[in-house]
C-alpha positions in Angstrom: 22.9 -33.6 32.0 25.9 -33.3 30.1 27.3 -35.3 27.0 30.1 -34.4 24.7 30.4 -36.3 20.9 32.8 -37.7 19.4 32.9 -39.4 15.7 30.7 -38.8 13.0 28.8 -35.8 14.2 29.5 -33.2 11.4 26.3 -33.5 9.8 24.0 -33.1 12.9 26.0 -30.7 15.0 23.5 -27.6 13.8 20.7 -30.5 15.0 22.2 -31.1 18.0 22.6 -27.6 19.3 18.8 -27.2 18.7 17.4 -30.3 20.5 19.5 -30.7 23.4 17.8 -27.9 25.2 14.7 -29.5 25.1 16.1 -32.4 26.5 17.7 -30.4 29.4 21.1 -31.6 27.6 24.3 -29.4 27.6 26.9 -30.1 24.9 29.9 -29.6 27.1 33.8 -30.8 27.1 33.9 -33.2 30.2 30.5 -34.3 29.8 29.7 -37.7 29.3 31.4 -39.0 26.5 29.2 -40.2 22.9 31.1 -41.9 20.1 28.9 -41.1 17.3 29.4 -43.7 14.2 27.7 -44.7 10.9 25.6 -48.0 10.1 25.0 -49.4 6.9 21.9 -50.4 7.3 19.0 -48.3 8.0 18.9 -48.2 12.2 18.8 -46.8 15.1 21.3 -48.3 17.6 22.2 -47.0 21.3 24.3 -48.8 24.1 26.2 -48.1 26.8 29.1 -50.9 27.7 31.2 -50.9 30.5 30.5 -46.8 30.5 31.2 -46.4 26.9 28.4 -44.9 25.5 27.6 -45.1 21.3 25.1 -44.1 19.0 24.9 -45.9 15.2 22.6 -43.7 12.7 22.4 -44.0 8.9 19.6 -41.3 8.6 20.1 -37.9 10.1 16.5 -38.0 11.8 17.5 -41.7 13.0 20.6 -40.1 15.2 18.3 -37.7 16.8 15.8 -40.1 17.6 18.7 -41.9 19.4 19.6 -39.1 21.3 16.1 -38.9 23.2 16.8 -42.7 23.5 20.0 -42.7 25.1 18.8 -39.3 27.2 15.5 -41.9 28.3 18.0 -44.8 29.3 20.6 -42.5 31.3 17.5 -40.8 33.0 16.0 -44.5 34.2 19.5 -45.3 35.5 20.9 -48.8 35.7 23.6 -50.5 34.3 24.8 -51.2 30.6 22.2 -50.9 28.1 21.3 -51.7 24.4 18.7 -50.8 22.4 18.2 -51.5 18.4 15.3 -50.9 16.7 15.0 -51.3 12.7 12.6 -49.0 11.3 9.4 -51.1 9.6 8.8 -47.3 7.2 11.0 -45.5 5.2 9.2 -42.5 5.2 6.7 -41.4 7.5 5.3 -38.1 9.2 2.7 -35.6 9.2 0.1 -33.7 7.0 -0.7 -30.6 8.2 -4.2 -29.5 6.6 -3.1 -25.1 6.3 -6.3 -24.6 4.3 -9.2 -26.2 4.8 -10.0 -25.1 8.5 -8.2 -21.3 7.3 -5.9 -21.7 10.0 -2.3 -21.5 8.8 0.4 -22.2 11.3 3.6 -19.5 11.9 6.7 -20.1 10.2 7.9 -20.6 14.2 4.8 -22.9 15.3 5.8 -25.4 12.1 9.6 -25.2 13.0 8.3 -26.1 17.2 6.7 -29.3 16.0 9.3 -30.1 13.6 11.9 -29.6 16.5 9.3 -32.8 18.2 8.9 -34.8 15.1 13.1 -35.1 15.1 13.2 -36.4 18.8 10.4 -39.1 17.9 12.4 -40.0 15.0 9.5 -38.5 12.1 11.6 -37.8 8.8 8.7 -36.1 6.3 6.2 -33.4 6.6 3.6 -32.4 4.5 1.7 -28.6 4.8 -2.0 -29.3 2.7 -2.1 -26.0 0.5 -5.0 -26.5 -1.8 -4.5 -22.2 -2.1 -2.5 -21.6 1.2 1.0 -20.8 -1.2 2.2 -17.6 -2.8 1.6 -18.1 -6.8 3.5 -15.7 -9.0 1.2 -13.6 -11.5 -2.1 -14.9 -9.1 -3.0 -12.3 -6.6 -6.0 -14.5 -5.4 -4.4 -17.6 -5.0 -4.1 -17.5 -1.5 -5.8 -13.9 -1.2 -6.5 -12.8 2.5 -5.9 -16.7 3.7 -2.6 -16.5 5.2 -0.6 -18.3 2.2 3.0 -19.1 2.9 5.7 -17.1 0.7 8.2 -18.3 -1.3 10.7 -17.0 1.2 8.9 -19.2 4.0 8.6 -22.0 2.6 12.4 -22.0 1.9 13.3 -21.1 5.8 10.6 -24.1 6.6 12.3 -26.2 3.9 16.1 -25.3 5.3 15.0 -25.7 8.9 13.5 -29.2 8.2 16.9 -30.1 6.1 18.9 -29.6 9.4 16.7 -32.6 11.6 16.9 -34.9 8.6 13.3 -34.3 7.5 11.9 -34.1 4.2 9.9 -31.1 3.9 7.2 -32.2 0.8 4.8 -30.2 -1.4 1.0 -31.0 -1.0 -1.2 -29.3 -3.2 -4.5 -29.9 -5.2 -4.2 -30.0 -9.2 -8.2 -30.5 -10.3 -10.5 -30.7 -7.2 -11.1 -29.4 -3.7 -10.3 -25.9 -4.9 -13.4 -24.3 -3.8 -11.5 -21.2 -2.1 -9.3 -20.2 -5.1 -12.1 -21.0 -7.8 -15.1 -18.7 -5.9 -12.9 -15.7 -7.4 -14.0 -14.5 -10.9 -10.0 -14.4 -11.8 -10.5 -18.1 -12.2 -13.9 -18.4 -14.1 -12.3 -19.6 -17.2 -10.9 -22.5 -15.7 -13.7 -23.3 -13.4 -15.7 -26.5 -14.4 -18.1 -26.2 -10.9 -17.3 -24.2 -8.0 -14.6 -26.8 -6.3 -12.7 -28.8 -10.0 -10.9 -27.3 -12.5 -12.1 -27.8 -16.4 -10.4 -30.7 -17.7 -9.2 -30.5 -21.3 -8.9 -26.8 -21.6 -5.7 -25.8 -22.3 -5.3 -22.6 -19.7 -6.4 -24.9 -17.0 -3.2 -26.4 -17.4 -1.0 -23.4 -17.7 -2.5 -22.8 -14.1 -1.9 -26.3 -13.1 1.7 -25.9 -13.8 2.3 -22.3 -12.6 0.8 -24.3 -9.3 3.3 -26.8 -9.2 6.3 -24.9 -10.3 5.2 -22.3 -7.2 5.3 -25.3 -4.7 7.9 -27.4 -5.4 10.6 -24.5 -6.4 11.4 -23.3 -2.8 11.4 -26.9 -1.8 14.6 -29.0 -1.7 12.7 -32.4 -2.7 12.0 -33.5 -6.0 8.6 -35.4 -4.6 5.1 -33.3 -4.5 1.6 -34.7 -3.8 -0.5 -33.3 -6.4 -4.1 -34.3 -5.1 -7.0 -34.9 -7.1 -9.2 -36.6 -4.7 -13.0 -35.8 -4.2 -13.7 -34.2 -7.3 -17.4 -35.2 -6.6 -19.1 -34.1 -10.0 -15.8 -34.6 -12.2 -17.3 -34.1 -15.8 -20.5 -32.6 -15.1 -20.5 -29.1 -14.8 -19.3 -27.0 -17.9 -17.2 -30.0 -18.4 -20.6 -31.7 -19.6 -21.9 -28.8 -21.3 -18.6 -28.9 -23.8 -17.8 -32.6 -24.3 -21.1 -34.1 -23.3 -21.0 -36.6 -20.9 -18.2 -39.4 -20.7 -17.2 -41.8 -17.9 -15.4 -40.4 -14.9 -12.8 -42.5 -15.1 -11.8 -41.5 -18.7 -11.5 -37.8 -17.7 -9.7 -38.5 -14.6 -6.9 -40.5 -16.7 -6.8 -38.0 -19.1 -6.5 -35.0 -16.6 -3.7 -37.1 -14.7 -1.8 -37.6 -18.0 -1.5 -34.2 -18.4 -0.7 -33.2 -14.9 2.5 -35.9 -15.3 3.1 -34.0 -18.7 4.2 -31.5 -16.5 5.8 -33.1 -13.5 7.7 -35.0 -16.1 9.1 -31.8 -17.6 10.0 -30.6 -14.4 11.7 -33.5 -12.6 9.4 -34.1 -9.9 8.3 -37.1 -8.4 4.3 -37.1 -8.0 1.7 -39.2 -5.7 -1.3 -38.7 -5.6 -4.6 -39.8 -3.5 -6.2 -42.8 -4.9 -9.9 -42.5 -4.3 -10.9 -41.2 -7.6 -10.0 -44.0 -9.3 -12.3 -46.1 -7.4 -15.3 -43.8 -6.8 -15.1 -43.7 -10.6 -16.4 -46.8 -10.7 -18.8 -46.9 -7.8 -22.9 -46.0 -8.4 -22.6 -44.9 -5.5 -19.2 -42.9 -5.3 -17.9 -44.8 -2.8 -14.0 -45.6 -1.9 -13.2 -48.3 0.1 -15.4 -51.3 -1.0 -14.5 -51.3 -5.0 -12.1 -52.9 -7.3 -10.6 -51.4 -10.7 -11.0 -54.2 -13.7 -7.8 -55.1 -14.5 -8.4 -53.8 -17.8 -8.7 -50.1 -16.6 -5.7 -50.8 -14.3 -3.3 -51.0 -17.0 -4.5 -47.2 -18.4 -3.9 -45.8 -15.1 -0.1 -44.1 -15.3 2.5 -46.2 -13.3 4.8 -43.2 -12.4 2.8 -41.4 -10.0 2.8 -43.0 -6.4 -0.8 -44.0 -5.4 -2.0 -42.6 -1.7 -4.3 -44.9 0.0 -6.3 -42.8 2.7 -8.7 -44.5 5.6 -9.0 -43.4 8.6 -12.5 -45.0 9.6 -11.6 -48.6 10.1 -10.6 -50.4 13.5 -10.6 -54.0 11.3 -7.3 -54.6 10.0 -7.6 -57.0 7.6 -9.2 -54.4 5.8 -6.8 -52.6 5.7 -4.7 -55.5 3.7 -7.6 -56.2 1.3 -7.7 -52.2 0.2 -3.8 -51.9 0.5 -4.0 -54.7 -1.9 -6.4 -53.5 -4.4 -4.4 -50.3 -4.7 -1.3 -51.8 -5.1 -3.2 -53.7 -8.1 -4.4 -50.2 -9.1 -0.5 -48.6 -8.9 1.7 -51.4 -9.9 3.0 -51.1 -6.6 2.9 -50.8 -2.7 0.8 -47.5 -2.1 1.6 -44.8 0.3 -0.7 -44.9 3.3 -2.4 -41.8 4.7 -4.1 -42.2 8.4 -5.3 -39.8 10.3 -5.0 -38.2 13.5 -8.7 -37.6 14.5 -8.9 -33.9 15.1 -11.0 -32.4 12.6 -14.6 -31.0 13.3 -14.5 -31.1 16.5 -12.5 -29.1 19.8 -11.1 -32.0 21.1 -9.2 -34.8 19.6 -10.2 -38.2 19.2 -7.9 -40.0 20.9 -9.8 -43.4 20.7 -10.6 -43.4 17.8 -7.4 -42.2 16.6 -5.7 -45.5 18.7 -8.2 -48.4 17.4 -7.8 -47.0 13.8 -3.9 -46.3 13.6 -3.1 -49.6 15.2 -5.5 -51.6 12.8 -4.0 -49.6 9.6 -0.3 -49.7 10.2 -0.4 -53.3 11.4 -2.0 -54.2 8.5 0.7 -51.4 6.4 3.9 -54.0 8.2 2.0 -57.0 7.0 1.8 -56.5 3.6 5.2 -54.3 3.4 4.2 -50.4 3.0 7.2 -48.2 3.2 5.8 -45.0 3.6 3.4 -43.8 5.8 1.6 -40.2 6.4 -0.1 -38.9 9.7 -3.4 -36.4 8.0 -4.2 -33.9 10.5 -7.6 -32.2 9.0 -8.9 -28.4 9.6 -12.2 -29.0 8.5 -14.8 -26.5 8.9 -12.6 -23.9 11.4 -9.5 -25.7 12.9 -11.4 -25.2 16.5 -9.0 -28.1 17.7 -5.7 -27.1 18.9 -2.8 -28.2 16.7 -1.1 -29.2 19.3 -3.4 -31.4 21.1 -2.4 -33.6 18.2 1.3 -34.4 19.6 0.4 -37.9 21.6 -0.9 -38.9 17.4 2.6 -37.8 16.2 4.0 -40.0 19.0 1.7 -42.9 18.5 2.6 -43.0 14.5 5.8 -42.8 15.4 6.3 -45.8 17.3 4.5 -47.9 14.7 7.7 -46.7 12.5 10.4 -48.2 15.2 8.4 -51.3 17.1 6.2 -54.0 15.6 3.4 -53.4 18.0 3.8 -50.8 20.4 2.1 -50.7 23.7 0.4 -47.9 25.9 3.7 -48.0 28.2 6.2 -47.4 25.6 4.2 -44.4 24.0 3.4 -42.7 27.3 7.3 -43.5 28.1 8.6 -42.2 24.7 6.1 -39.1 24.7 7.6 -37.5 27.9 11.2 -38.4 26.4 10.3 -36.6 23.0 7.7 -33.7 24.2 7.7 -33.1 28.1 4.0 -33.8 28.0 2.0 -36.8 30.0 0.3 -39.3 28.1 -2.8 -39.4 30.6 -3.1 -36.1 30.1 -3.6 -36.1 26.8 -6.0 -39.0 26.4 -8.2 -36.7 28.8 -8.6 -34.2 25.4 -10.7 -36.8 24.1 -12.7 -36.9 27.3 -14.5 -33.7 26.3 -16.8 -35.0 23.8 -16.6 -39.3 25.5 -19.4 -38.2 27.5 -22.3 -39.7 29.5 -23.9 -40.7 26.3 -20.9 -41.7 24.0 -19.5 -45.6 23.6 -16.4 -45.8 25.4 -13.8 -45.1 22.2 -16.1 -42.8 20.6 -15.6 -44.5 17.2 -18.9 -42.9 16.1 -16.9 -39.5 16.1 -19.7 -37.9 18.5 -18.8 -34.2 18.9 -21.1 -33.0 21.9 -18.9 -30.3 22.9 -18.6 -28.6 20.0 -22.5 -28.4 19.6 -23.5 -27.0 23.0 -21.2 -24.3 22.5 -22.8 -23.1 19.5 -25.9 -24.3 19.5 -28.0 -20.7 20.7 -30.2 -21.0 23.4 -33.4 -20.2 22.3 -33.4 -22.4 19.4 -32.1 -25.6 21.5 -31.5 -27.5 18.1 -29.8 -30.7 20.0 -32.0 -29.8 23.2 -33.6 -33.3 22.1 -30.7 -35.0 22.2 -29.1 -33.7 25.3 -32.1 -34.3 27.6 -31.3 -36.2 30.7 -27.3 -36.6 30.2 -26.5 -34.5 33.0 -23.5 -32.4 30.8 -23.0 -29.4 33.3 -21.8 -31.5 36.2 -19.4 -33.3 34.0 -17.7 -30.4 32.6 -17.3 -29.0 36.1 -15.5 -32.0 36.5 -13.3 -32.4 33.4 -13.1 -28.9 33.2 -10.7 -29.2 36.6 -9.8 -32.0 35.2 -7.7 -29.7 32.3 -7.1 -27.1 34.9 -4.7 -29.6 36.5 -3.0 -30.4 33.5 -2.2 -27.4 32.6 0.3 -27.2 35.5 2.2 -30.3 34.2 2.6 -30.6 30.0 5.3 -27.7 30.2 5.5 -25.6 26.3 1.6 -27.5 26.0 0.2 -25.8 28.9 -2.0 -23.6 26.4 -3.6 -26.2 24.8 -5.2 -27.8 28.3 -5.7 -24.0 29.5 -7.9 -23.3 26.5 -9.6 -26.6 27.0 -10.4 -25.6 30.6 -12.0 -22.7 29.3 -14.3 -24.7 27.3 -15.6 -27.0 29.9 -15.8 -24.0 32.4 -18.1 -22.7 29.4 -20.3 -26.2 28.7 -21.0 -26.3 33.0 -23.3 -23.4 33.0 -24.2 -23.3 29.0 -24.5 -27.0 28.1 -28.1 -27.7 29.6 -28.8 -23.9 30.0 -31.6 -23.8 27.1 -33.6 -26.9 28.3 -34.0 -25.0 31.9 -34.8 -22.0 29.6 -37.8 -24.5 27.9 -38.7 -26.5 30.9 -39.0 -22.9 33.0 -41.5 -21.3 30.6 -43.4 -24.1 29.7 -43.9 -24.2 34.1 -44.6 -20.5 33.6 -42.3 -20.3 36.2 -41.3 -16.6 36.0 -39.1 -16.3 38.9 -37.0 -19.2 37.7 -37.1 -17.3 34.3 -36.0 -14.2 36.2 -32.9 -16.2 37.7 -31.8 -17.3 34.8 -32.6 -13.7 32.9 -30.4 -12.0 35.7 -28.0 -14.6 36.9 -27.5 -17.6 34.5 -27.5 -16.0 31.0 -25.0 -13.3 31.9 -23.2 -15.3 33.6 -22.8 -17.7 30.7 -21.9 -15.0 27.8 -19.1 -13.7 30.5 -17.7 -17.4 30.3 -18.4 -17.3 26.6 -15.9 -13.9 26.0 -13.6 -15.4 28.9 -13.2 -18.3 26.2 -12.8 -16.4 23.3 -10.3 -14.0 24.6 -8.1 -17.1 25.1 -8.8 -19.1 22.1 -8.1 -15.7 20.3 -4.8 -15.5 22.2 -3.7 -19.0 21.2 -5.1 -19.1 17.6 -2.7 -15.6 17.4 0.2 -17.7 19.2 0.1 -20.1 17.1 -1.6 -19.6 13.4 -1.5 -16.4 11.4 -4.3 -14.0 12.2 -6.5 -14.8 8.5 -9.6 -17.5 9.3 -9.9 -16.4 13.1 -12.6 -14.1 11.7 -14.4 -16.7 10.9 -14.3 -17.9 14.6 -15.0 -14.5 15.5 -18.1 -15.2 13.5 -19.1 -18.2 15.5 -18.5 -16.5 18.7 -20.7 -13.6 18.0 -23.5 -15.5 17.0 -23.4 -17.6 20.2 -23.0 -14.2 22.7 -25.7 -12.4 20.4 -27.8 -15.2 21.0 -27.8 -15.0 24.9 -28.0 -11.4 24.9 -31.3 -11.6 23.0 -32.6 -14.6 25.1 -31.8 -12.3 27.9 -34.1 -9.3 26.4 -36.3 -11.9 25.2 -37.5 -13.3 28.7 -37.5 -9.9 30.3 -39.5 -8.8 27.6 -42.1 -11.7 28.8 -41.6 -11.1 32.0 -42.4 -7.1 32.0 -45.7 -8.1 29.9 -44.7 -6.8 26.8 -44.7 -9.9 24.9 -47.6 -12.4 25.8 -45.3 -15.2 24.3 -41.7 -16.9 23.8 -42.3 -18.2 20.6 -38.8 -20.0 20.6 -39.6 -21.9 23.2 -42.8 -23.2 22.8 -41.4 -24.7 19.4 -41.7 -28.5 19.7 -37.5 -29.8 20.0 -37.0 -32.4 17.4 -34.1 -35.0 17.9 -31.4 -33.5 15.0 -31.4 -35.2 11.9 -34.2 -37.5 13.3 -31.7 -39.0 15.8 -31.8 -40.1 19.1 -29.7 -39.6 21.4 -26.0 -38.0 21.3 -25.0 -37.3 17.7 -22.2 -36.1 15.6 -22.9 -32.6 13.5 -20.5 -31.8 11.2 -21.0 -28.0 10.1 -20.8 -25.5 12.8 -23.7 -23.5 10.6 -25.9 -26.3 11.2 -25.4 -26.2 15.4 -26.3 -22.5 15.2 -29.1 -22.0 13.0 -32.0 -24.0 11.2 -31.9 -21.1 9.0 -29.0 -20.3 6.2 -26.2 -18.1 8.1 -24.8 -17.5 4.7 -26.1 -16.9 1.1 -23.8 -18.5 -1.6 -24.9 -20.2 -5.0 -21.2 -20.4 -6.7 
């Protein structure tokens, strides 16, 4: 297709000439003629009259949201068209978690999706450093974890300037610094082993050598500064220098002196709201507590509060907790959902639907402005970044429709990413199992378990028993295979997916045949599955790896795969011992398999399919690794 622009295009020229090719779009003289022109208000407008075709932006990410529009509509055909939508958020986009799960996207991975983000009409995006960003005079802020440089953060930061999109500091100023505070560089400042010491003076030289490092390569004057989940706020050395005093004090205090400093620098700070609340719970809890009016009124009214919930499929709880933070704030609260793809390979697409339509129905209601998509690492980033895209698409229609429906998304996601929406809703299919609730709002992670779990040991064996896992992977696994061969750039993601399944259909069930097979004294079914089925399974094991280790490369700088690296080893160590194991009982020199005479309790004492959280849990019931602070 060819287009040529006329009008207002000065400003999103550079933006043009880097979308249209993903549209398939030459910029040409002769093509079909755009008259590009301003709005005063804030949306998105596209026609076509009598062959005239028009596009009305105020916002620069608002034209280039029109242009997928107007590329949609000319694709489908027809006659004259017009389309308005009026955008229900005034800011709203992703959180990219580049620290907890170690995996820190490329400079070019971050400028791919924010290449997407324009088309679907996303203005803001978020990268979650809690260490993951080059601090001057601090070689171990960031040390061996792939931190961004100054320099990259400003190409990131210019990049994002040219599709309209706010590119926004995310850091942590007192809690869920665990990686930067294990280093003995930080032991003066360290109150336990994750939250900085509140009250002493050099914690807040660090605090502001923090901030001035992220905002300064950073064309906004906005920065999230953190401070949720500091679990034991005030009692580590905290405690042993002030003696105790009520969470809620400290946290005020700590904040006031954090805004001491944005103040001083010009910035404009939000932060997330929990702490406020879990201050006040017995038992730390978040979303079930109000703040006394009282205590309200201490709380600082220029930070922006961040109301995060991604668990809840009701909406008008949503309202009720928007509500009480808004009380808390002295106005309407940023809201922070959540993509479901953290701790676990594949992404939660159910429950990512049920909780995102509850929440930002609930954010229109009561008249939330800005909105943020969290996409979490957690424990290892073993799902794909980009298996996240159909979220990204699904937030973004909340932004431009009141209530958005399965047709417009899947319609508006080939428009914006060349991917199909089926396709993608399969992901989620790797752990919605025989077994799991259609939805999987219980956040059941199957697949991720019976790839680590080791053989021998059979830790969810319990659990697994009679599901029938290996034919359904064979299944799904071609499942993915097909895809592959139809999501374009995204191919990767449903290639390394078809790995895994092609890994779960030999591996899934393969350490209850183990058990059942010795406990028959069976030997030559122990000798089949000595010669045939456990090598057989560690050569899918190191097929998987070599292309999970391709794509995390692709994609993510090389620091965390190690840890990966970690987690494959221990599941191919742990077949090649079962192998020497069962010959060992089989050539008589070993009168028992002590493994698998072990009785097999159900994990955790449950029943049934579960969800485990900590990859060192599905491997061992012993510690993998020692650390006390």
């Amino acid at each position: 297709m060819r287009l040529s622009f006329t009008g207002e295009t000065r400003d999103v020229e550079e933006g043009l000439a880097i979308l249209c090719p993903l549209l398939d779009v030459e910029v040409a003289e002769g093509g079909l003629s755009v008259e590009v022109a301003r709005t005063e208000g804030d949306r998105v407008e596209v026609s076509r009259r009598g062959g005239a075709l028009t596009i009305r932006y105020r916002e620069k990410v608002r034209f280039f949201r029109a242009l997928g529009l107007l590329v949609e509509r000319l694709r489908e055909g027809g006659g004259d068209f017009e389309v308005i939508e009026d955008p229900w958020f005034d800011t709203i986009g992703p959180m990219v978690d580049v620290s907890q799960g170690n995996a820190v996207p490329t400079v070019e991975t971050v400028k791919r999706l924010l290449r997407r983000m324009a088309l679907m009409g996303l203005d803001m995006l978020m990268l979650y450093a809690e260490d993951s960003y080059e601090v001057p005079g601090q070689p171990y802020f960031g040390y061996m974890r792939g931190r961004y440089s100054a320099d990259e953060m400003r190409e990131i930061d210019k990049y994002a300037s040219v599709l309209g999109t706010e590119l926004i500091p995310c850091i942590q100023t007192l809690s869920h610094l665990r990686e930067v505070l294990k280093w003995d560089a930080f032991a003066d400042v360290r109150d336990d082993d994750a939250t900085l010491l509140v009250g002493h003076e050099p914690t807040y030289e660090l605090v502001e050598q923090l901030i001035r490092a992220a905002s300064s390569p950073v064309s906004t004057r906005r920065i999230h500064i953190g401070m949720d989940e500091a679990w034991h706020l005030g009692l580590g050395r905290y405690l042993e220098r002030n003696g105790y005093r009520p969470k809620f004090e400290i946290m005020t205090e700590h904040l006031g002196r954090v805004l001491e400093i944005t103040r001083r620098l010009g910035l404009k700070p939000m932060m997330w709201g929990d702490m406020f609340f879990r201050a006040l719970s017995p038992t730390g809890g978040y979303h079930d507590v109000e703040v006394p009016e009282g205590l309200a009124a201490s709380v600082p009214k220029d930070v922006h509060l961040v109301y995060w919930d991604y668990y809840h499929t009701n909406e008008q709880h949503y309202v009720e907790r928007i509500r009480a933070h808004e009380r808390l704030g002295g106005a309407k609260p940023v809201f922070a959902g959540g993509i479901w793809n953290w701790r676990a390979w594949a992404l939660n697409y159910g429950l990512t639907f049920a909780t995102t339509n509850a929440a930002l129905s609930a954010c229109k209601r009561e008249g939330v402005r800005e909105v943020i998509a969290t996409l979490w690492g957690d424990d290892g980033t073993e799902c794909d970044l980009e298996a996240a895209m159909l979220g990204l698409q699904l937030f973004a229609e909340h932004c431009y429709d009141p209530c958005p429906d399965e047709v417009r998304v899947a319609r508006r996601f080939r428009t914006c990413t060349g991917a199909d929406y089926d396709d993608y809703v399969a992901i989620a299919r790797l752990d919605e199992t025989p077994g799991v609730p259609e939805g999987n709002y219980r956040y059941l992670n199957p697949s991720r378990y019976l790839l680590w779990q080791n053989v021998l040991m059979g830790l969810f064996d319990r659990n697994i028993r009679g599901i029938g896992f290996d034919e359904y992977y064979r299944e799904h696994g071609a499942r993915m295979g097909q895809a592959a061969g139809r999501n374009g750039e995204y191919a990767p993601v449903f290639e390394l997916y078809e790995r895994l399944c092609t890994v779960l259909a030999i591996k899934s069930e393969l350490g209850l045949r183990l058990t059942d097979a010795y406990r028959r004294r069976d030997r030559e079914a122990l000798r089949g599955l000595a010669e045939r089925d456990l090598p057989e399974a560690a050569r899918r094991v190191r097929e998987l790896r070599d292309v999970h280790r391709r794509r995390w490369h692709a994609i993510y700088k090389p620091f965390g795969w190690e840890v990966l690296d970690g987690r494959y080893g221990l599941v191919l160590g742990g077949l090649d011992t079962a192998i020497w194991r069962v010959r060992e009982y089989l050539e008589g020199r070993v009168e028992r398999l002590e493994e698998l005479e072990a009785e097999r309790l159900p994990f955790q004492g449950q029943e049934g399919l579960v969800n485990c959280y900590y990859a060192g849990r599905m491997q061992s019931a012993s510690r993998l690794v020692w650390y006390n602070g």
